[in-house]
C-alpha positions as CSV (number, residue, x, y, z in Angstrom):
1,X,261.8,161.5,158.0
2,X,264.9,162.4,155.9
3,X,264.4,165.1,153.3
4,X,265.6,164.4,149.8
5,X,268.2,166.3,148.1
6,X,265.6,168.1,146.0
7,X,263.4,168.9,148.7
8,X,266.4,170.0,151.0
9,X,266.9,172.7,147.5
10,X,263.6,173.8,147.7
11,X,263.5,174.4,151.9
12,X,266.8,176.8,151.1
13,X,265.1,178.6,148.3
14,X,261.9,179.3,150.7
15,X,264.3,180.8,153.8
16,X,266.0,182.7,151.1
17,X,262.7,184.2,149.2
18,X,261.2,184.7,153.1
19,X,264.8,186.6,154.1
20,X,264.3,189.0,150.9
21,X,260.5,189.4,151.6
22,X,261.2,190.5,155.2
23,X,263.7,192.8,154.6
24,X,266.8,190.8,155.9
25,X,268.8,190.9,152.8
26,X,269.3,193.4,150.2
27,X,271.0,192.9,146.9
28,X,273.2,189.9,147.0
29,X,273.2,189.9,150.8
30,X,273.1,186.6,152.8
31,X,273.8,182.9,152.3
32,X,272.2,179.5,153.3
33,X,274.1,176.5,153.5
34,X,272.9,172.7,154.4
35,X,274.6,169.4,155.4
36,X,273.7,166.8,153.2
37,X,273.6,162.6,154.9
38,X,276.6,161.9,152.2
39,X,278.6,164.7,154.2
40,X,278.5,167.2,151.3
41,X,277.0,170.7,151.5
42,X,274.2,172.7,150.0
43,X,275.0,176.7,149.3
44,X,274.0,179.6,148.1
45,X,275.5,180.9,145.0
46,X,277.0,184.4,145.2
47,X,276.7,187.6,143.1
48,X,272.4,186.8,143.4
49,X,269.4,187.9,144.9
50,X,268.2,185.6,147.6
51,X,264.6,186.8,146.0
52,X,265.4,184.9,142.7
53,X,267.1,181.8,144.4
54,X,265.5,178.5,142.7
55,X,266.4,174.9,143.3
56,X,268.8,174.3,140.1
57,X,271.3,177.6,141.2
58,X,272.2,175.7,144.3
59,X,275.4,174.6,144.5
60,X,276.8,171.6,146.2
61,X,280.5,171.4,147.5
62,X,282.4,169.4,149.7
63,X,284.1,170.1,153.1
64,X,286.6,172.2,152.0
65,X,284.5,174.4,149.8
66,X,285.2,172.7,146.6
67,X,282.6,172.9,143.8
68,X,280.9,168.7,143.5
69,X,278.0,170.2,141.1
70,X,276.7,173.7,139.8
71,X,275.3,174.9,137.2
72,X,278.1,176.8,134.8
73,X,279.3,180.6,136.1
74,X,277.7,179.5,139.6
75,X,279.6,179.5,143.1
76,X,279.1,179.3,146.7
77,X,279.4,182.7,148.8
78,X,283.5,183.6,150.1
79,X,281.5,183.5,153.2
80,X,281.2,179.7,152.5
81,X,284.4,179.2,155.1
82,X,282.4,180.9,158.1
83,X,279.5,178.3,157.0
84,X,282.1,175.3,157.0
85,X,283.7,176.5,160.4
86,X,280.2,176.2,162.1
87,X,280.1,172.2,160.9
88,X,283.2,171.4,161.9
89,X,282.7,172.9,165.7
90,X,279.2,171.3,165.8
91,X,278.6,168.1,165.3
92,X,274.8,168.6,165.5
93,X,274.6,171.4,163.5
94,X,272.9,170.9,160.2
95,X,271.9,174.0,158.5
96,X,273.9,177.7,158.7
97,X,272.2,181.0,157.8
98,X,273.6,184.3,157.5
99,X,271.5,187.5,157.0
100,X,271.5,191.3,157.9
101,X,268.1,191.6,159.4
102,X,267.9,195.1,160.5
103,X,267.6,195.3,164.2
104,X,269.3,192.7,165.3
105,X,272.2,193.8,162.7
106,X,272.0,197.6,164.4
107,X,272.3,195.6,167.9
108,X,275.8,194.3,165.7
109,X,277.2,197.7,164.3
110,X,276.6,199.3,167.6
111,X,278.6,196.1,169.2
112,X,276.5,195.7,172.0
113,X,274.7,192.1,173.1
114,X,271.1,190.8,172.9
115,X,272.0,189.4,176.3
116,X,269.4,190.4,178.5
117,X,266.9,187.7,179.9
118,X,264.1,189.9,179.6
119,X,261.5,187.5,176.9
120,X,260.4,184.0,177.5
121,X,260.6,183.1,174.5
122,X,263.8,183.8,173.8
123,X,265.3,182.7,177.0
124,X,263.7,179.7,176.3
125,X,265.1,179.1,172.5
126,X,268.7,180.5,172.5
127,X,269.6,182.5,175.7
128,X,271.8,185.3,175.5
129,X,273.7,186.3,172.0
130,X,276.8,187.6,171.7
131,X,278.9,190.2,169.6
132,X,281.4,188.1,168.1
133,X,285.0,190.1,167.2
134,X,285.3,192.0,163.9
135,X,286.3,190.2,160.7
136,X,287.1,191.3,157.3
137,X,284.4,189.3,155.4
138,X,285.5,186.5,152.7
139,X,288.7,185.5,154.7
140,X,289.5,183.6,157.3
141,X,289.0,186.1,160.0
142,X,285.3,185.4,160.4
143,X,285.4,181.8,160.9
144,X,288.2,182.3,163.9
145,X,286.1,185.2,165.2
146,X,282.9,182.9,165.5
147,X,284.5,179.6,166.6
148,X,284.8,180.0,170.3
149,X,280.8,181.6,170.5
150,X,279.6,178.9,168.2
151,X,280.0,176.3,170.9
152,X,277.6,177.6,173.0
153,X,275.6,179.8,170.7
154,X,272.6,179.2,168.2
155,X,272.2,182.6,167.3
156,X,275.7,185.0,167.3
157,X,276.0,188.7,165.9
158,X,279.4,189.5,163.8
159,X,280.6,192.7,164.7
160,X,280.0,195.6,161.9
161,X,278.2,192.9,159.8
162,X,275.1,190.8,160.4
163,X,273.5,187.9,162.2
164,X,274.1,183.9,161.9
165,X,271.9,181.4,163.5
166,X,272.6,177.5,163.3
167,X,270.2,175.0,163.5
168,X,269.5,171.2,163.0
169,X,268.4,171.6,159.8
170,X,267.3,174.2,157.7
171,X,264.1,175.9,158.9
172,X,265.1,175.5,162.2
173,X,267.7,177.8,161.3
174,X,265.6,180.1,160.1
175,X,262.9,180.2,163.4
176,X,266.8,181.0,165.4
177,X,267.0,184.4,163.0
178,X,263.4,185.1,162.7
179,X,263.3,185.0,166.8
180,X,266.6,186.8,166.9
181,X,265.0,189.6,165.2
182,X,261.9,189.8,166.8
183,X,263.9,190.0,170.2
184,X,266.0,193.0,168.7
185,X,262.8,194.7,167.8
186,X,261.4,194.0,171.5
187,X,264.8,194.8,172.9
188,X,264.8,197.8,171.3
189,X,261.5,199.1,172.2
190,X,262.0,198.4,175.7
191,X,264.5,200.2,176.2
192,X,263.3,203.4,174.4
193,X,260.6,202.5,177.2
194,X,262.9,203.1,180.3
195,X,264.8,199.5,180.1
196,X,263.4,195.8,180.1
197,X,262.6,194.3,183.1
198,X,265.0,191.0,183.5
199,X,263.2,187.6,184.5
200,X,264.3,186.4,187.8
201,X,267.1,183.4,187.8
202,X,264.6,181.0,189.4
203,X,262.4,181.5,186.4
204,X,265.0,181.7,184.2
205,X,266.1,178.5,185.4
206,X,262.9,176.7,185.2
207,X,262.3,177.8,181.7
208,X,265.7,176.3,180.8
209,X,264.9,173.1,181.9
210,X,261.7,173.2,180.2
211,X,263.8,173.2,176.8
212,X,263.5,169.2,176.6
213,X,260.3,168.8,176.8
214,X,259.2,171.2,173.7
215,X,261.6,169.5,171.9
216,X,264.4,172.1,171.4
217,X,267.6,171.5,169.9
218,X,270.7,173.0,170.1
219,X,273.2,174.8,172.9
220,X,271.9,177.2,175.5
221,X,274.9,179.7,177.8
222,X,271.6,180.4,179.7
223,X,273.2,178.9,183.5
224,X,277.1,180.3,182.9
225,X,275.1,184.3,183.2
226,X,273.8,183.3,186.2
227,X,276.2,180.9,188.1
């Protein structure tokens, strides 16, 4: 069933309150963005707290990042272009969230992968994430850092920065981070453990092929690891 502008406002205000509440954003950290059915965007407005989003601060631009509606002194994020690079290289993506959720942001600044297949789930759901090259936030950097990753990638970490997931829509978006950090945390904890223990490629590759059947969206590198 197709969501109505309004209630489309009022899924990117929950994400954004949920982001603040767990910790993922501080300050003015963060940005959602959605693609509407007319081919205009949803976004964020900068310079405020995700925690005291509502539906009316929204703002709504067009494919270039041009301002259609917004309330007066309200604006999308600079990081709007990295948002608008993702719906250009992916025709299926719907919704874009960036967020600085702390483990999986640590996994960023200390540039290394979440690319081990060491949790079901997360094989299952987005496979392997990458560290994508630095960029200078609010330029152009960003998007060319993300584009090549974005093809294959739900879930991406930008280097020094944060986390981005993609999704179909809007909270589907939001499972991609929420999973993203809860594999960091895992991740993390297994290796101050003695190291995770890796699923073997036939299982792997069964649980790929599974992804159809539950219903999930999205690109998975899950195979190129392996071939």
């Amino acid at each position: 069933m197709e969501l109505s502008y309004m209630e489309i406002r009022e899924q990117i205000c929950d994400v954004c309150h949920k982001m603040w509440q767990k910790g993922w954003v501080a300050a003015n950290d963060g940005n959602v963005s959605a693609l509407l059915p007319d081919g205009t965007f949803l976004a964020t407005p900068t310079g405020i707290s995700k925690s005291f989003i509502t539906p009316e601060k929204i703002v709504r631009i067009d494919r270039e990042g041009k301002i259609l509606e917004a309330q007066e002194g309200y604006r999308p994020s600079s990081e709007i272009k990295m948002h608008l690079r993702c719906y250009e290289e992916r025709e299926d993506v719907g919704a874009v969230l960036h967020a600085h959720p702390p483990v999986a942001t640590g996994y960023a600044v200390a540039n290394k992968p979440l690319d081990e297949y060491s949790m079901i789930e997360t094989v299952l759901t987005l496979g392997s994430v990458p560290v994508t090259p630095y960029g200078t936030p609010s330029t152009y950097e960003v998007p060319e850092a993300i584009a090549p990753y974005i093809q294959e990638h739900d879930a991406v970490l930008l280097q020094n920065h944060g986390a981005l997931t993609v999704g179909s829509d809007v909270i589907t978006a939001y499972y991609r981070m929420e999973t993203l950090e809860l594999f960091a945390q895992i991740s993390l904890n297994a290796h101050l453990l003695g190291g995770a223990q890796e699923i073997s490629k036939e299982n792997i590759d069964r649980l790929i092929s599974m992804r159809e059947g539950y219903g999930v969206t999205g690109r998975h590198p899950g195979y190129k690891k392996y071939s």
